[in-house]
OpenMM code with the backbone's topology and positions (N, CA, C; nanometers):
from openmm import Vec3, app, unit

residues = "UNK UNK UNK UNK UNK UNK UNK UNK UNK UNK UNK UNK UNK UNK UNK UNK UNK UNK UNK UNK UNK UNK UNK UNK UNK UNK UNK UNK UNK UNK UNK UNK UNK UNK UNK UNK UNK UNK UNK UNK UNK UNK UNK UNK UNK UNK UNK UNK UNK UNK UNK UNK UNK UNK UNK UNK UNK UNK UNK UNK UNK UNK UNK UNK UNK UNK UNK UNK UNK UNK UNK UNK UNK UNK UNK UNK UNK UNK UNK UNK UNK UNK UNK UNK UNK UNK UNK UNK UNK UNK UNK UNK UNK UNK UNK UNK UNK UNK UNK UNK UNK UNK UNK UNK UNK UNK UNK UNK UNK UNK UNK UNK UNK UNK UNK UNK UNK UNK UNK UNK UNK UNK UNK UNK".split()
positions = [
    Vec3(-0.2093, 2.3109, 0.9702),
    Vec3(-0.1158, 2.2092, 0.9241),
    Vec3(-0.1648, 2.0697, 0.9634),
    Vec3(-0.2065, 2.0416, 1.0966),
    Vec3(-0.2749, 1.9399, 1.1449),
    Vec3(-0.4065, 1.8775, 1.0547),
    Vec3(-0.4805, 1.9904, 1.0092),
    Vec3(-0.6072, 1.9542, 0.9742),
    Vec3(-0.5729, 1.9121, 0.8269),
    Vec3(-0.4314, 1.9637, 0.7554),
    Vec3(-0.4348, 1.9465, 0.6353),
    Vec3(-0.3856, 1.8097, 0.6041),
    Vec3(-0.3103, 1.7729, 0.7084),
    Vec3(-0.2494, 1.6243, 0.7108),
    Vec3(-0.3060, 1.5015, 0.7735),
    Vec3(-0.4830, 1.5403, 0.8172),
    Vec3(-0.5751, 1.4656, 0.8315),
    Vec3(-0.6331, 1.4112, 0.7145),
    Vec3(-0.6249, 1.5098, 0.6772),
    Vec3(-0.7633, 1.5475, 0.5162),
    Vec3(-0.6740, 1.4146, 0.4595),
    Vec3(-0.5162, 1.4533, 0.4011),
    Vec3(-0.4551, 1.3734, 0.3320),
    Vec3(-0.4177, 1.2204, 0.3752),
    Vec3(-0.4715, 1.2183, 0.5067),
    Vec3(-0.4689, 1.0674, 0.5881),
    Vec3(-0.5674, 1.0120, 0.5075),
    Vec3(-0.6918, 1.0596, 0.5271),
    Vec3(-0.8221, 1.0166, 0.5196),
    Vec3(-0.8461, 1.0076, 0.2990),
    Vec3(-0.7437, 1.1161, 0.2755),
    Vec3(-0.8080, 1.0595, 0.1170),
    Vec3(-0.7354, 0.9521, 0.0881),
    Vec3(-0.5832, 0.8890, 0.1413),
    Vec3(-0.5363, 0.7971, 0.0863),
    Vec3(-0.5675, 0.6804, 0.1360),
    Vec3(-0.6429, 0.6767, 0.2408),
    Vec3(-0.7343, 0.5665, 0.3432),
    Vec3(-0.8518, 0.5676, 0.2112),
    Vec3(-0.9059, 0.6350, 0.1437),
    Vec3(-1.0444, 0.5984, 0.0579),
    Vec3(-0.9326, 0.5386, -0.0729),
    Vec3(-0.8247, 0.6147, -0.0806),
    Vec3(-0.7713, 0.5546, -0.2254),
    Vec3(-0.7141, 0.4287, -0.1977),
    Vec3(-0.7075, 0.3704, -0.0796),
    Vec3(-0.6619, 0.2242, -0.0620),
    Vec3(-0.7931, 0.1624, -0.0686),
    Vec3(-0.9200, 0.1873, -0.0380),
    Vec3(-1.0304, 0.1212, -0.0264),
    Vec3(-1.0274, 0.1380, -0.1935),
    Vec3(-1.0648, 0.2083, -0.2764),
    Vec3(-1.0540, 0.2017, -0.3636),
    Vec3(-0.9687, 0.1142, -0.4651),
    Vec3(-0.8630, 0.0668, -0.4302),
    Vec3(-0.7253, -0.0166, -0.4735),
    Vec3(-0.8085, -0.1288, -0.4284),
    Vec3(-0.8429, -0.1478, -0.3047),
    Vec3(-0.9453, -0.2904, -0.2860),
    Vec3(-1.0347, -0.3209, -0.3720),
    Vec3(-1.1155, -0.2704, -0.3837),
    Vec3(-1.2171, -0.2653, -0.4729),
    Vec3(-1.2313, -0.3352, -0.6197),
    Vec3(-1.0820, -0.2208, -0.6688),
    Vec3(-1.0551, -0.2832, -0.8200),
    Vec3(-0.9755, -0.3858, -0.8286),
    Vec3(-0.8864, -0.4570, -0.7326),
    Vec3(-0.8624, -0.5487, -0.7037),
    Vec3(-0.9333, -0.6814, -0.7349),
    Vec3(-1.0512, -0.6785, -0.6848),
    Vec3(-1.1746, -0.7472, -0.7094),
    Vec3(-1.2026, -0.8139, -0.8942),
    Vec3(-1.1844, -0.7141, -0.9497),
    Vec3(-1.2490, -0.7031, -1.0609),
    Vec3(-1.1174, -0.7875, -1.1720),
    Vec3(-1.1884, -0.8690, -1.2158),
    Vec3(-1.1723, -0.9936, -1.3392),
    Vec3(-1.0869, -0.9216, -1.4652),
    Vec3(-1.0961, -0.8584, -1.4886),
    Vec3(-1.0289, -0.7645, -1.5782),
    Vec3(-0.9017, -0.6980, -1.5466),
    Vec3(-0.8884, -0.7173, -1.4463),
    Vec3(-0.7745, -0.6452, -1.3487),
    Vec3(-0.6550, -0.7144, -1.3779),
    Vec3(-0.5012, -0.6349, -1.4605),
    Vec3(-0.4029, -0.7060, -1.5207),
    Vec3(-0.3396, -0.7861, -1.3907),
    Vec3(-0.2315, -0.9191, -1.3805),
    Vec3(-0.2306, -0.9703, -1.2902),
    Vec3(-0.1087, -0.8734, -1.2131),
    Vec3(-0.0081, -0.8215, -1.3096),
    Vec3(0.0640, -0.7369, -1.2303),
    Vec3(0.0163, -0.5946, -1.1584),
    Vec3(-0.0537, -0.5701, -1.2074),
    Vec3(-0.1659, -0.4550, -1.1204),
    Vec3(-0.2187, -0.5036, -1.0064),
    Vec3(-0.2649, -0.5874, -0.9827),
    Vec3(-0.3393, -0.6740, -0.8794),
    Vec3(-0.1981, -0.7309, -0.7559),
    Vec3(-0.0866, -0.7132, -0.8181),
    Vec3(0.0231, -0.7523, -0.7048),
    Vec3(0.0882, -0.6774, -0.6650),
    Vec3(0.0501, -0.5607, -0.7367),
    Vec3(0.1198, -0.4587, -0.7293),
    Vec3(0.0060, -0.3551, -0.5676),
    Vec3(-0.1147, -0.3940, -0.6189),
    Vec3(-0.1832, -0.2935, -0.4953),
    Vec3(-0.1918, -0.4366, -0.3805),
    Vec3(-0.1353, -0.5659, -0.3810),
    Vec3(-0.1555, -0.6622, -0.2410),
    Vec3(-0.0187, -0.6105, -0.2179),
    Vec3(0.0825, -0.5449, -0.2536),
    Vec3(0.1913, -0.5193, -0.1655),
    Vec3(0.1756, -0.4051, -0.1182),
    Vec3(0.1495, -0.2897, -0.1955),
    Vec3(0.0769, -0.1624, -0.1544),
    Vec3(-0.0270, -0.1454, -0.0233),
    Vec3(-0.1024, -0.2350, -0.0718),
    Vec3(-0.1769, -0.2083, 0.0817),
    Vec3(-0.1152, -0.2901, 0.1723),
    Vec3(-0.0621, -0.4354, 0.1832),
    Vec3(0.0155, -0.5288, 0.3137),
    Vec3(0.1256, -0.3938, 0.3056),
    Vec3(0.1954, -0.3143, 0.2952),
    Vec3(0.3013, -0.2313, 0.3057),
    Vec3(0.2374, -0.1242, 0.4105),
    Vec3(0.1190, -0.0228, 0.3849),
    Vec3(0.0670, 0.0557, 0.3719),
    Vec3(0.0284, 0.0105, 0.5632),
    Vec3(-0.0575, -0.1214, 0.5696),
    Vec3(-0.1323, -0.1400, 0.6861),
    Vec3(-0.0162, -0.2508, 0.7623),
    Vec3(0.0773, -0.2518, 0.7537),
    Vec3(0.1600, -0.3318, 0.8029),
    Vec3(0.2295, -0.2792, 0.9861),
    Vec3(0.2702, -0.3120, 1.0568),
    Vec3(0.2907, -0.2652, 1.1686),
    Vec3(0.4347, -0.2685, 1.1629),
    Vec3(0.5105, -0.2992, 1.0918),
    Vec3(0.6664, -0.3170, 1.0800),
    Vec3(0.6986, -0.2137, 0.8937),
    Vec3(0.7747, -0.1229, 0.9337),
    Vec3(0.8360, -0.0759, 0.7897),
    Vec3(0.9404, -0.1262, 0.8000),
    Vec3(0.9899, -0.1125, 0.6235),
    Vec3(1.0909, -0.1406, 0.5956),
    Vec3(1.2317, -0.0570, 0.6286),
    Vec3(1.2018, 0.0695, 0.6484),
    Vec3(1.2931, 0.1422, 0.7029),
    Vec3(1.2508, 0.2157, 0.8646),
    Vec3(1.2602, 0.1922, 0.9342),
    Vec3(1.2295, 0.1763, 1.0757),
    Vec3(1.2077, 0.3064, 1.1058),
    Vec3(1.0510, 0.3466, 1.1906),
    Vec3(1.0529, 0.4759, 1.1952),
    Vec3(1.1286, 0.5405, 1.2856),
    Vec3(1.2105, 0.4894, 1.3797),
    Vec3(1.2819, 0.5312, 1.4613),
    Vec3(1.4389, 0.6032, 1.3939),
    Vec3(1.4645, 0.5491, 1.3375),
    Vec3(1.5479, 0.6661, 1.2197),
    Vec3(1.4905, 0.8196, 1.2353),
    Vec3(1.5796, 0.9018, 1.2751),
    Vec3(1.5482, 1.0451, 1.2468),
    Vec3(1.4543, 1.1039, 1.1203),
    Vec3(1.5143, 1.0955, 1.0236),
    Vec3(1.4271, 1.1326, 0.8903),
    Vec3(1.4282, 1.0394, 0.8287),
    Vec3(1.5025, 0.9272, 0.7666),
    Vec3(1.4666, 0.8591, 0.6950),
    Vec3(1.3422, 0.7693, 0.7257),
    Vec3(1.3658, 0.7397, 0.8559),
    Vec3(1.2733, 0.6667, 0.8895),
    Vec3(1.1239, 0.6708, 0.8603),
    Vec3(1.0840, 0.7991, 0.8268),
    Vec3(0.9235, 0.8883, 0.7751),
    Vec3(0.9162, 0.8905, 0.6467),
    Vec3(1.0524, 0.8947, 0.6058),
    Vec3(1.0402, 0.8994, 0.4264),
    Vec3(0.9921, 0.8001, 0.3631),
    Vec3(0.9591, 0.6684, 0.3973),
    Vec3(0.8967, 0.5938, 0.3286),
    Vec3(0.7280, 0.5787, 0.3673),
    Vec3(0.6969, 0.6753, 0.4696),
    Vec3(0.5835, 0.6750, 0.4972),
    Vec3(0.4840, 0.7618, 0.4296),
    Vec3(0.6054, 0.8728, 0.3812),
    Vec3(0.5662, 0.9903, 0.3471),
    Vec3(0.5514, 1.0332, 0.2004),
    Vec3(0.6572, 0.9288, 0.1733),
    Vec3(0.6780, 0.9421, -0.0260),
    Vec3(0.6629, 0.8386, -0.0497),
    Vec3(0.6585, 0.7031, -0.0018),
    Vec3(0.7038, 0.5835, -0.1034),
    Vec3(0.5218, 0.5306, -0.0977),
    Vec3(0.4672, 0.5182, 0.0131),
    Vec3(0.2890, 0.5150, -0.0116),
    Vec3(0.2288, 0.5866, -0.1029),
    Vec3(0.2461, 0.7185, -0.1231),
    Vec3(0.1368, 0.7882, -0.1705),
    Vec3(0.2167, 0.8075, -0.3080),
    Vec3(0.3056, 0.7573, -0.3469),
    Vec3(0.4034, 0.7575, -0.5071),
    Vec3(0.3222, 0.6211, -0.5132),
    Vec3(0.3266, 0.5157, -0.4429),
    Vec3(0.2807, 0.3749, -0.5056),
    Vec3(0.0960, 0.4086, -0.5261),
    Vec3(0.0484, 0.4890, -0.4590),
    Vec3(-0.0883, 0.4644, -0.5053),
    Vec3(-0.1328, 0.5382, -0.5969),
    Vec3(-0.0380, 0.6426, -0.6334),
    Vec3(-0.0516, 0.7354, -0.7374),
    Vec3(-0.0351, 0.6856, -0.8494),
    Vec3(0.1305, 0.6115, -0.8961),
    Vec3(0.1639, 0.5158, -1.0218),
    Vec3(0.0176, 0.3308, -1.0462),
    Vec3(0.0214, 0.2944, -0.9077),
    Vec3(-0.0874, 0.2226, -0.9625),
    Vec3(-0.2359, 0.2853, -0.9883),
    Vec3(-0.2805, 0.3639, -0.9343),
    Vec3(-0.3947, 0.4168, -0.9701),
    Vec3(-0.3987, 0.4799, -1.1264),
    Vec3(-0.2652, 0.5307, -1.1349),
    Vec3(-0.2596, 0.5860, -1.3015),
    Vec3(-0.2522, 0.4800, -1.3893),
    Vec3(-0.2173, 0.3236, -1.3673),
    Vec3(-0.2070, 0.2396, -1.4432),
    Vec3(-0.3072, 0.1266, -1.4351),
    Vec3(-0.4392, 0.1443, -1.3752),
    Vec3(-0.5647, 0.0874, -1.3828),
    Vec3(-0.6198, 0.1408, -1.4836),
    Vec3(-0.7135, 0.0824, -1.5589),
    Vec3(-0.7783, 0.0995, -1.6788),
    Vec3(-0.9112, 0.2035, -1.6324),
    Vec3(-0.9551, 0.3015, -1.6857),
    Vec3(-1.0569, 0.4100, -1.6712),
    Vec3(-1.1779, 0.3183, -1.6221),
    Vec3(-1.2203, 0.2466, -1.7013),
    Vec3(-1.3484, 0.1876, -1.6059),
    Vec3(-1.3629, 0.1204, -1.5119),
    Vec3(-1.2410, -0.0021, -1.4842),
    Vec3(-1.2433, -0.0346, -1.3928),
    Vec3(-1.1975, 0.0386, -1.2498),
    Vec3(-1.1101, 0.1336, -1.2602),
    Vec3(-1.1540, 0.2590, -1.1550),
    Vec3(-1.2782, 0.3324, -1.1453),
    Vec3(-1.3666, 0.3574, -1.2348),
    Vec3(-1.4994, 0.3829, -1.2351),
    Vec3(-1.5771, 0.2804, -1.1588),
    Vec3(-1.5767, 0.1545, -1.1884),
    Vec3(-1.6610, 0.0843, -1.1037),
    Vec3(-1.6162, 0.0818, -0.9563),
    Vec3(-1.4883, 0.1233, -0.9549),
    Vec3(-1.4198, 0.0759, -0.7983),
    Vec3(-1.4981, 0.2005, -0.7272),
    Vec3(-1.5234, 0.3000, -0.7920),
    Vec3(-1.5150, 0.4338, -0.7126),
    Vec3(-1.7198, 0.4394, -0.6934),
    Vec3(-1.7481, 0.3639, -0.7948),
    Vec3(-1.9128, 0.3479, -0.7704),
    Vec3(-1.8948, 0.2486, -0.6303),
    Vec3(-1.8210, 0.1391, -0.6314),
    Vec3(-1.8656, 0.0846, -0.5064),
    Vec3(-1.8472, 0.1176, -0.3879),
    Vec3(-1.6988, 0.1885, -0.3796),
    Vec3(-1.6594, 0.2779, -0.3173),
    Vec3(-1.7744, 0.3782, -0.1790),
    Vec3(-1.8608, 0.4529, -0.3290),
    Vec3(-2.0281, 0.5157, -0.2641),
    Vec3(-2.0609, 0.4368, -0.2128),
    Vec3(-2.1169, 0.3383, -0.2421),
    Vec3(-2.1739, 0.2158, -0.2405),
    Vec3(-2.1977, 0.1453, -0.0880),
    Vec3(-2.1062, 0.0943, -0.1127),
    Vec3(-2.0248, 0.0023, 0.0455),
    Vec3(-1.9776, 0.0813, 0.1453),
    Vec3(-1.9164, 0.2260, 0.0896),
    Vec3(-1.8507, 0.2509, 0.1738),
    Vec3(-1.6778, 0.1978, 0.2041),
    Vec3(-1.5752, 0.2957, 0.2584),
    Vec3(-1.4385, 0.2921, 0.3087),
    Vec3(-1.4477, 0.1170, 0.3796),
    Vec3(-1.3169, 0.0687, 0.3686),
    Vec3(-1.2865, -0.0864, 0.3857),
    Vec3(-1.1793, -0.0847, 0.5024),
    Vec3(-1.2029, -0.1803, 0.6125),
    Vec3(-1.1087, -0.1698, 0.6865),
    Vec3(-0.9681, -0.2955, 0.6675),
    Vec3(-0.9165, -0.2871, 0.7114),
    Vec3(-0.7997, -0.4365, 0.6539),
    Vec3(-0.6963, -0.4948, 0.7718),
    Vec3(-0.7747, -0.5474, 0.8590),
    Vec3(-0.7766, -0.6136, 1.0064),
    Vec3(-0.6382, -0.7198, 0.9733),
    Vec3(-0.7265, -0.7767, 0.8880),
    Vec3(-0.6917, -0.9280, 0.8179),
    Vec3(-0.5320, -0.9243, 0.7219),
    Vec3(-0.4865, -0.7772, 0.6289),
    Vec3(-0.4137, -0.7611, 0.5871),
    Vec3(-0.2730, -0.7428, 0.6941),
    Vec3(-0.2944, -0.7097, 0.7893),
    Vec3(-0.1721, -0.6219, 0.8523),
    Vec3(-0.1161, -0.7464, 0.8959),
    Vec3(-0.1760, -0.8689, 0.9147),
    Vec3(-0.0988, -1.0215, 0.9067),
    Vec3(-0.0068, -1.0507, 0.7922),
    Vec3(-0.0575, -0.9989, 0.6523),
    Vec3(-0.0392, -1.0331, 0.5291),
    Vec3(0.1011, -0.9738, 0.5007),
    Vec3(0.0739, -0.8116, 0.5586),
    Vec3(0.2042, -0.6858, 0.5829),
    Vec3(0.2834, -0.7236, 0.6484),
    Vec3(0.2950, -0.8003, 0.7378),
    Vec3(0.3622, -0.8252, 0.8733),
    Vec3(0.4465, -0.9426, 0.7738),
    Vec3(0.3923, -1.0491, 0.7316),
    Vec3(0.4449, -1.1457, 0.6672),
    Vec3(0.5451, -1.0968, 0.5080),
    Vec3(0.4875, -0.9755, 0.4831),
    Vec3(0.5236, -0.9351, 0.3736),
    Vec3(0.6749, -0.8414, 0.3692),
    Vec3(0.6842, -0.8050, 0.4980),
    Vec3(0.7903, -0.6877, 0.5478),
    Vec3(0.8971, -0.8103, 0.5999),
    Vec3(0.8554, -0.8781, 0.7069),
    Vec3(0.9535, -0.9820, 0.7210),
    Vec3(1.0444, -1.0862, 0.6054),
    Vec3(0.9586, -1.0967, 0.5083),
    Vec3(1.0444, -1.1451, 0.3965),
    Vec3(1.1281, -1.0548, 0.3237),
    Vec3(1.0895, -0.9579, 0.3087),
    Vec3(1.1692, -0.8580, 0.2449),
    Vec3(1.2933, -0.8143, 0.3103),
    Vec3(1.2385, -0.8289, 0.4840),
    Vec3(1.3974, -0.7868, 0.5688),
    Vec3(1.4874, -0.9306, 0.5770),
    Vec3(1.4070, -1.0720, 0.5551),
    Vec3(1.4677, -1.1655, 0.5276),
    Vec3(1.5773, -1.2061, 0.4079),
    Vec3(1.5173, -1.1007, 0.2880),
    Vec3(1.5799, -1.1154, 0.1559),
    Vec3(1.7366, -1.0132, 0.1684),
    Vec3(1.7092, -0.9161, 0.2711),
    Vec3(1.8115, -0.8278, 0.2367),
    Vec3(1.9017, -0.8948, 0.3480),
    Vec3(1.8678, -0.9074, 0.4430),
    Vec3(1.9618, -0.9581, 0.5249),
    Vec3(2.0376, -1.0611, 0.4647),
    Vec3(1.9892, -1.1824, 0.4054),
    Vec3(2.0094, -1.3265, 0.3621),
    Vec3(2.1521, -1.2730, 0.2316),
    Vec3(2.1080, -1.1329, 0.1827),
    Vec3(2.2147, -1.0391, 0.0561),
    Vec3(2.3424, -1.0570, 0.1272),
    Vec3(2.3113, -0.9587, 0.2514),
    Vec3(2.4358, -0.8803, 0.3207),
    Vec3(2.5096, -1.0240, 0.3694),
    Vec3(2.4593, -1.1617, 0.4336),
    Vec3(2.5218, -1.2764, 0.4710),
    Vec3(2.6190, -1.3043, 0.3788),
    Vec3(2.5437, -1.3763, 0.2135),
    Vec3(2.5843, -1.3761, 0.1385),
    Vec3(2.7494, -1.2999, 0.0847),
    Vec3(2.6928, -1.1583, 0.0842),
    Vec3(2.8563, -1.0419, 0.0148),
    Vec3(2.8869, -1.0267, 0.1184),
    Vec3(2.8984, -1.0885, 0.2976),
    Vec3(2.9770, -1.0967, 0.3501),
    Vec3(3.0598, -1.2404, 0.3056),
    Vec3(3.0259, -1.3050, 0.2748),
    Vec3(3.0698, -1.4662, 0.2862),
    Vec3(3.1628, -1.4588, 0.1652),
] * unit.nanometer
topology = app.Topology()
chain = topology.addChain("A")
for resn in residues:
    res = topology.addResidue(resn, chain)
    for name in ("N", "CA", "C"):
        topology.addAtom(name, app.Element.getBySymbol(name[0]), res)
């Protein structure tokens, strides 16, 4: 069970390098391209949106809502430009994202800013 939930660490760690990759590429629709900078700032972020300290819910977005977002954007990249992502992929080699988890961090805080700023609001 351990080894099987490594394996699946490690392929969605190449399918985010991969999401980098095509990212890159000029052809890349602009909502596709904002769609994998929230995906990965989400993904490498040190703060979730639903706190893992929650009993179960708290895992459920770790567990379904990542690997549903890289699945729907990966199905909605165009065939070649996932082809080239996955040549560079060989290429270069897996990407680390040091620099993003600032981006995540900034990206999770607005979002808990937006909902909170709701609940002020339909209290008021």
């Amino acid at each position: 069970m351990l080894e099987r939930m490594k394996h699946v660490a490690r392929r969605m760690k190449l399918q985010l390098s991969i999401l980098s990759y095509a990212i890159e590429h000029p052809r890349l629709p602009r909502h596709i391209k904002w769609g994998i900078v929230a995906l990965i700032a989400y993904t490498v972020s040190p703060i979730d949106l639903i706190p893992d300290f929650l009993p179960v819910i708290g895992l459920l977005d770790d567990l379904l809502l990542v690997p549903l977002g890289i699945y729907f954007i990966i199905r909605s990249i165009p065939e070649e430009i996932l082809t080239q992502a996955r040549r560079r992929l060989e290429q270069q080699g897996p990407r680390s994202f040091p620099l993003l988890q600032c981006y995540g961090l900034a990206f999770v805080f607005v979002c808990w800013s937006i909902v909170i700023g709701f609940v002020i609001w339909w209290m008021v």
